[in-house]
C-alpha positions in Angstrom: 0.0 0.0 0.0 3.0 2.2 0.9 4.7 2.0 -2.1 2.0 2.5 -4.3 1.0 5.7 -2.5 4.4 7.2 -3.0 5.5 5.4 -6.2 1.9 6.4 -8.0 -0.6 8.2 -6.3 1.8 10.9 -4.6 3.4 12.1 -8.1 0.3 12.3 -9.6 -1.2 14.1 -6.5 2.0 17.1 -7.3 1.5 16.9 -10.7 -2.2 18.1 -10.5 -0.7 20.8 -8.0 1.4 21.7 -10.6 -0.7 22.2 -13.6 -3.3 24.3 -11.8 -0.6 26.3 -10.9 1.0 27.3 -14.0 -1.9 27.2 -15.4 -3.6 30.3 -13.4 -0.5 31.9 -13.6 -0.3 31.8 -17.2 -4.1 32.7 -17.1 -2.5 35.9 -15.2 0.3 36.9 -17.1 -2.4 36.6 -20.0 -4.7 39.3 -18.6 -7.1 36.8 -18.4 -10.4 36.7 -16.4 -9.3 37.6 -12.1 -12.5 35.0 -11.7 -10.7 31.7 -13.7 -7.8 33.1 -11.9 -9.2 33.2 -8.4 -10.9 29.3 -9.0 -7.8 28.0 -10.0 -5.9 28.9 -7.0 -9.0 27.8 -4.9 -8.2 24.3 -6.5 -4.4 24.4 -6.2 -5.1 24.9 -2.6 -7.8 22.2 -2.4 -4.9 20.0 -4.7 -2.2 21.1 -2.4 -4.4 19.3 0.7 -4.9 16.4 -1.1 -1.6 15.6 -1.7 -0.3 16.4 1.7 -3.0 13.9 3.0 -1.7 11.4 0.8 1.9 11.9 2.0 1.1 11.6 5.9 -1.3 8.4 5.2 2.0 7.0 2.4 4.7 7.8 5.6 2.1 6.5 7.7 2.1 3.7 6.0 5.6 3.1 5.5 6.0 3.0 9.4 3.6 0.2 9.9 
């Protein structure tokens, strides 16, 4: 279960963290619309928690 937390599920969890970010801040640079802008960092946030969870329960994991 560990391993396919941090080997999988964990990069994937980043990744997603990663693309919402550049992508609202290339939705800035652009000019585009504050409101797309505003939602996408909402879900980066929401992303970021996700992933953090899946960190603690993949070290969790690892200790057991």
């Amino acid at each position: 279960m560990a391993s396919l937390l941090s080997t999988f599920i964990l990069p994937i969890a980043v990744a997603a963290v990663a693309v919402v970010l550049l992508l609202g801040l290339v939705n800035m640079m652009r000019g585009g619309s504050p409101n797309t802008s505003q939602k996408l960092m909402r879900l980066r946030v929401l992303l970021q928690f996700v992933a953090i969870v899946i960190a603690m329960i993949a070290v969790w994991a690892m200790g057991r």
